[in-house]
C-alpha positions as CSV (number, residue, x, y, z in Angstrom):
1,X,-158.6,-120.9,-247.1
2,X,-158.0,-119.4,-243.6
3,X,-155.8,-116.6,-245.5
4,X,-159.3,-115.5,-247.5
5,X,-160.9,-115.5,-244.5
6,X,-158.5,-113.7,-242.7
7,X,-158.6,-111.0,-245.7
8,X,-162.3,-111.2,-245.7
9,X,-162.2,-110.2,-242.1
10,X,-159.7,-107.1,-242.7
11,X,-162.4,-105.9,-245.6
12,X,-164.9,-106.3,-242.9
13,X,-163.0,-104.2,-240.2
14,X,-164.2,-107.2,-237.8
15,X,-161.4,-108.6,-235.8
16,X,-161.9,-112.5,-235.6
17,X,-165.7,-112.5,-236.8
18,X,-166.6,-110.3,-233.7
19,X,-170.2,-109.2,-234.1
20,X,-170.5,-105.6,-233.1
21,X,-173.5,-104.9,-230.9
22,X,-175.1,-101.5,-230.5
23,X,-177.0,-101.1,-227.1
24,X,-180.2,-99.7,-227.4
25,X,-180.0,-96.1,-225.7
26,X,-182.7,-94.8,-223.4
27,X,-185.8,-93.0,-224.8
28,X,-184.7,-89.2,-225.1
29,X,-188.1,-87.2,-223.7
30,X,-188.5,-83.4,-225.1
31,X,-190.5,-80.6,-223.9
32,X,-193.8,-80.1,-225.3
33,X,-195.5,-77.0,-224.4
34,X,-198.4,-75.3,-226.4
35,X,-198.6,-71.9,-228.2
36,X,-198.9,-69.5,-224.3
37,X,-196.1,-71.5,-223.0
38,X,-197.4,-73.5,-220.9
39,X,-197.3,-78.0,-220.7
40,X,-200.4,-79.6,-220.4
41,X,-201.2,-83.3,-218.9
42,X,-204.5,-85.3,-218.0
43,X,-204.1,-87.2,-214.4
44,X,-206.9,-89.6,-213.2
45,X,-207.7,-91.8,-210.1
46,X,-210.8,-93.4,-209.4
47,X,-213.6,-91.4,-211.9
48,X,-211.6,-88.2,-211.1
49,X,-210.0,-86.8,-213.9
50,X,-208.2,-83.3,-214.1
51,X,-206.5,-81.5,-216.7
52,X,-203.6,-79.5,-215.9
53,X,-201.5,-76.9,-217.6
54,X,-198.2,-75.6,-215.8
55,X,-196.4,-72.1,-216.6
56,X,-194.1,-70.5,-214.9
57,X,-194.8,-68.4,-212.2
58,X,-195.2,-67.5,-208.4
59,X,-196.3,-71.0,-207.1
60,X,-200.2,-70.5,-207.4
61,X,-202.4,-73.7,-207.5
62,X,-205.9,-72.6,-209.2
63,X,-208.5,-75.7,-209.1
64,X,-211.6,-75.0,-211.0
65,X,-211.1,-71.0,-211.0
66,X,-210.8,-71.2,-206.5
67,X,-207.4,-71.4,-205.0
68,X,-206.5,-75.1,-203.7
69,X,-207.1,-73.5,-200.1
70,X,-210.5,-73.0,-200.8
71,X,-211.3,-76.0,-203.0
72,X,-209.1,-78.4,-201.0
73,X,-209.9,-77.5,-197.7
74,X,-208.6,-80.5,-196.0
75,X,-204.8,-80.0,-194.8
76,X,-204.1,-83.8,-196.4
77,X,-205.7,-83.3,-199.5
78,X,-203.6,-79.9,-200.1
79,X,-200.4,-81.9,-199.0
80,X,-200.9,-84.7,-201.9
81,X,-201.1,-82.0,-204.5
82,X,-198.2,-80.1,-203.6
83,X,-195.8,-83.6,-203.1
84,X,-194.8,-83.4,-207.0
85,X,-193.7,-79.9,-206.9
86,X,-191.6,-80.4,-203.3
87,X,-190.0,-83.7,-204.8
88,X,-189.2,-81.6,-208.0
89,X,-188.1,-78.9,-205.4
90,X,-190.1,-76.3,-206.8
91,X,-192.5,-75.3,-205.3
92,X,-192.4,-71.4,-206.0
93,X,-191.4,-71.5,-209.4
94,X,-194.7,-72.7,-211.4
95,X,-198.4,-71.5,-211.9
96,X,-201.0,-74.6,-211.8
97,X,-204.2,-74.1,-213.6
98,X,-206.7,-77.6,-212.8
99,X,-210.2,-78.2,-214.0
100,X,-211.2,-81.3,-212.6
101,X,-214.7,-83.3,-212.8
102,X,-215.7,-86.7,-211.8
103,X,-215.2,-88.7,-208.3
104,X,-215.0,-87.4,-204.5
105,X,-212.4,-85.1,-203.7
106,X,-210.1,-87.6,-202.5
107,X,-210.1,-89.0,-206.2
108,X,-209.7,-85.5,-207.7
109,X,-206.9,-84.8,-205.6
110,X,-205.1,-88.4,-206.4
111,X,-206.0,-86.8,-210.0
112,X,-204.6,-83.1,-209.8
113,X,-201.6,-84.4,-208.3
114,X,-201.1,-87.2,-211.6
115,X,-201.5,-84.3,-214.1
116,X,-199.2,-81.9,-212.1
117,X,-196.5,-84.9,-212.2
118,X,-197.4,-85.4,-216.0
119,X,-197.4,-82.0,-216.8
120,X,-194.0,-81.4,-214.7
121,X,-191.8,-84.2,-216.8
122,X,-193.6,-82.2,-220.1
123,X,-192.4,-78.7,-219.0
124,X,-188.7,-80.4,-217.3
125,X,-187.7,-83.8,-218.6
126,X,-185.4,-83.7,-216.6
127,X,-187.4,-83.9,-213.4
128,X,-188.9,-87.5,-214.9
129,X,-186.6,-89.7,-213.0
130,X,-187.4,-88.2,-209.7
131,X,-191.3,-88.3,-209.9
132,X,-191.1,-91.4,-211.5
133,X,-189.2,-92.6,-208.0
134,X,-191.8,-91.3,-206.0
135,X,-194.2,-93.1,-207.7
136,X,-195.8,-89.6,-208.8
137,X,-196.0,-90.6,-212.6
138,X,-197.9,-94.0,-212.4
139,X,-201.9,-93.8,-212.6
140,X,-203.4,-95.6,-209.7
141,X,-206.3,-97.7,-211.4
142,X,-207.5,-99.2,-208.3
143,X,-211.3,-98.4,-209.6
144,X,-215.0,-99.3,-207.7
145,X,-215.8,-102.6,-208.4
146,X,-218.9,-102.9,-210.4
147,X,-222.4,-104.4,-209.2
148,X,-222.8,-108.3,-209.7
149,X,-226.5,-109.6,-210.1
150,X,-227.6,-112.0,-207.1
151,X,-225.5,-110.0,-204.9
152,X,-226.1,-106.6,-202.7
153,X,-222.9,-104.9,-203.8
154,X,-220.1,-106.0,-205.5
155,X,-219.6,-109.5,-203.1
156,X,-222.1,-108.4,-199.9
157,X,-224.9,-111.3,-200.6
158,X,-228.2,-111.0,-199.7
159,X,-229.1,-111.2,-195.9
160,X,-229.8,-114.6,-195.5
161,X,-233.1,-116.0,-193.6
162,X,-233.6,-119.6,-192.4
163,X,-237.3,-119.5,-191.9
């Protein structure tokens, strides 16, 4: 009996009824770029949402047909979308074209900056690991808390009167 087995085994190619085990190997990501060349991503925060196509190029930023100077004209809202492109370390090396709608500009910033990083790992896979270690690739869905009924705002009551 235990020289079938044996033989059985040797058919096999298993030595001593090991099981063989194939790790599952991590997901392989591609670029995807469209027809012109260029990768393409949606980023939201808030009710901002921006779509955003990168090419390569001189390092220009165009939001909505203005330059980010001019529709970003706070210094911190021009810092968070450039931080994808100076954690990627290239900052001269790609055109950004943006049309966002929807939300403040603090929102479509947050939103710019989510499509850029999007759009980035679509262009360069390889840059994935370090946005995604910045945090640059995960959508913040911290969203406005809706309007309850019997209540001001969202949880302000109603001023409350004791006569």
């Amino acid at each position: 009996m235990a020289e079938e087995i044996k033989s059985l085994q040797e058919l096999d190619g298993n030595e001593a009824g090991a099981d063989v085990v194939t790790e599952p190997s991590a997901p392989v990501y591609v670029q995807k770029l469209d027809k012109q060349g260029r990768a393409y991503a949606t980023g939201k925060r808030k009710d901002a949402v921006a779509r955003v196509w990168v090419k390569p190029g001189s390092g220009r930023i165009i939001i909505n047909t203005k330059d980010d100077k001019d529709y970003f004209a706070r210094p911190v809202l021009q810092m968070i979308i450039r931080q994808p492109l100076k954690a990627a370390e290239r900052e001269d090396q790609f055109d950004i074209i943006a049309t966002v709608h929807g939300g403040g500009l603090s929102g479509q910033a947050g939103a710019v900056r989510h499509g850029i990083s999007k759009a980035l790992t679509h262009y360069e896979p390889g840059l994935r690991p370090v946005l995604k270690k910045g945090g640059f690739l995960t959508r913040d869905s911290r969203v406005v808390e809706r309007k309850k009924y019997g209540r001001a705002k969202a949880r302000r009551s109603f001023q409350f009167s004791k006569r």
